[in-house]
N, C-alpha and C positions, 0 to 999 in steps of 0.2 A: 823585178824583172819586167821589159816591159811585154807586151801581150799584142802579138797582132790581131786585126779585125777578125771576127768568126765569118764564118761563112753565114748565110739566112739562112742554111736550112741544113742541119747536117750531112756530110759526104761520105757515102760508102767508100771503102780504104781495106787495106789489108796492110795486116801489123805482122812483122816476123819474128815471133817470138817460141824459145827453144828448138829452131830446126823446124817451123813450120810455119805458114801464112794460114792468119786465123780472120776473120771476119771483125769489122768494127765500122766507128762514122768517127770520122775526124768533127772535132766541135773549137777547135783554136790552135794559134800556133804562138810560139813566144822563141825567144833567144835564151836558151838558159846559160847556167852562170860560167861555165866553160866557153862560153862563146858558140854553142852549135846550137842548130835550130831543132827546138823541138814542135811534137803535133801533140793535144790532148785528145786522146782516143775514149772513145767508148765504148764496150765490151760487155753484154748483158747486164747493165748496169752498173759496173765496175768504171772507174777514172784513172786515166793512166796518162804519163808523160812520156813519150818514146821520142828518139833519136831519128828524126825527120829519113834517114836515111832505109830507117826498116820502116817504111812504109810508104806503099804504092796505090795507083789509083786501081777500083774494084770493075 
């Protein structure tokens, strides 16, 4: 899959996950294999791929 450019510096972001906007830094974004875009968040050190869609700027 290919992998858009990262930002320089990680981006404060909020991730919607179970019915609430939790705090993160966007670190990449890519096309996943469905075709929608996703963002690679990160969550007290935790790596997540979420649905471009549940996720907004902080």
């Amino acid at each position: 899959m290919p992998v858009a450019t990262s930002p320089a510096r990680p981006v404060a972001v909020q991730v919607r996950m179970g019915g609430r906007w939790i705090a993160g830094q966007e670190l990449g974004r890519r096309t996943g294999a469905a075709g929608a875009d996703e963002v690679l968040v990160s969550h007290h050190g935790h790596l997540v791929w979420v649905d471009q869609q549940s996720v907004r700027g902080s």
